[in-house]
C-alpha angles and dihedrals in degrees: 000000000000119000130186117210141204138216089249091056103046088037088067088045094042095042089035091243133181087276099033086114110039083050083055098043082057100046088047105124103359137110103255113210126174130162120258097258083078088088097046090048090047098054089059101056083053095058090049100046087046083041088053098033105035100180091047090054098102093050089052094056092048093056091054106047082041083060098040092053112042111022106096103230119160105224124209137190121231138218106260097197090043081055103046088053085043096057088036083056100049121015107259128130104248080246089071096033099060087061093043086050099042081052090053095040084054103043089233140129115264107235099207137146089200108106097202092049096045081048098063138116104249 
């Protein structure tokens, strides 16, 4: 089984969030994809949570490279001008649609914690 996830979903793993097992329960025994903007997105998530927590700067960006380095995801590029239509058509930022498009050019389920995103049309 294929799954596309998002940065909401793998921040909670990654950041052992509320969600972060119920998100692993869900990824257990598929083939987990995302586009490469994951990592961007990821990154990100990292920097607010040091900026907001100092002295736990240095466990954040553990975590993250941990992640970055040993968690076998299949990365993907998108089509930006698939994306961009994507977003136009429903809403989304093009940060969430290319997640919403990489799941339908797959053929796979979109892992997310986002309810707008998981809300909308495919």
């Amino acid at each position: 089984m294929r799954l596309v996830v998002d940065a909401s979903a793998i921040g909670a793993l990654i950041f052992n969030e509320d969600a972060a097992r119920a998100v692993e329960a869900r990824l257990q025994g598929a083939s987990v994809c995302a586009p490469e903007l994951l990592k961007s997105e990821l990154a990100s998530i990292a920097l607010k949570k040091a900026r907001k927590n100092p002295g736990r700067s240095a466990e954040f960006f553990g975590r993250l490279d941990e992640f970055l380095r040993h968690r076998s995801i299949q990365w993907h590029d998108v089509n930006h001008t698939d994306v961009a239509i994507l977003a136009s058509l429903t809403g989304l930022s093009a940060y969430d649609a290319s997640y919403l498009w990489l799941a339908g050019w797959l053929e796979a389920d979109l892992v997310t914690l986002d309810q707008r995103l998981a809300g909308a049309p495919a």
